[in-house]
N, C-alpha and C positions, 0 to 999 in steps of 0.2 A: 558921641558915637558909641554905639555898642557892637562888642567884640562877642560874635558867634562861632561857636567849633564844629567843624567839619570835618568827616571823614573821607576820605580820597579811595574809592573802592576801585581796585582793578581788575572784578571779576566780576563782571558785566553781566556776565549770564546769570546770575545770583540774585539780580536787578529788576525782574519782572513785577509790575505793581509797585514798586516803590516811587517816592517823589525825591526826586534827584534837583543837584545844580549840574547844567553842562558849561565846562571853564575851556577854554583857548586861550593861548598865550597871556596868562596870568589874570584873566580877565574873566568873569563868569557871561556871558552871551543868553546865556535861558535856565529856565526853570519847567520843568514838568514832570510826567509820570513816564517811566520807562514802560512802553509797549509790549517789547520783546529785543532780546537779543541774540547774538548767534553763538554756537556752543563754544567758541574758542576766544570769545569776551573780546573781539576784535571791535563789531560793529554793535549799535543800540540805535533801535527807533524810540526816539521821544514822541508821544504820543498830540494830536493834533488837543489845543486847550481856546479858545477865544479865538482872538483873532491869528494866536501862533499855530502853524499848520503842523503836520507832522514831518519829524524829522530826524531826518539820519546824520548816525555821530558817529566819528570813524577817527582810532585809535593813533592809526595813520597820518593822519591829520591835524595830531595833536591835542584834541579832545581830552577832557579829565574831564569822569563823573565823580560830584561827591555827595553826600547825603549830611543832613545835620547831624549832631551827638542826639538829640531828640529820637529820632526815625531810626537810630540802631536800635530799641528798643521793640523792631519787628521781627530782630535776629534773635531776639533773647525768648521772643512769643512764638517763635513757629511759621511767622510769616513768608519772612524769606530766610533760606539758608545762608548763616554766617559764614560769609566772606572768609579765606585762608590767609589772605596777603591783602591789610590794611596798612595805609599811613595817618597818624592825625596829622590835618592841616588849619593853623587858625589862618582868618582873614577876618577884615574891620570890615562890616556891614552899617550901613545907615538907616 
């Protein structure tokens, strides 16, 4: 098994174009590109991929977006604005 590092971002709105994991009770549910989200990093639309449709993520609900340690490397470039309030998180990926 190989162990992957992830960042747990909780400013959502910072998220636009990025490819994200969406996690629910400790469990990741999907993988896609954040669409858009709303200014107050409450809710995100995961954008529609294959056969997964688009879809709303709600903070409310438990939802955690995180991104690899790889893909911060879009904050460092200009792509998306560097997050103020990150957590690293590892989890065992197969």
């Amino acid at each position: 098994m190989n162990s992957t590092a992830t960042v747990r971002i909780d400013e959502w709105a910072r998220l636009t174009g990025a490819d994200v994991e969406v996690w629910q009770r400790n469990r990741m549910i999907r993988r896609g590109r954040v669409e858009m989200a709303n200014s107050d990093s409450s809710m995100a639309w995961i954008m529609a991929d294959g056969i997964e449709t688009r879809t709303l993520v709600e903070k409310s609900q438990g939802h955690v977006i995180r991104i690899s340690i790889r893909n911060t490397e879009m904050f460092s470039q200009g792509q998306v604005e560097h997050p103020e309030k990150i957590d690293v998180v590892l989890y065992t990926g197969g």
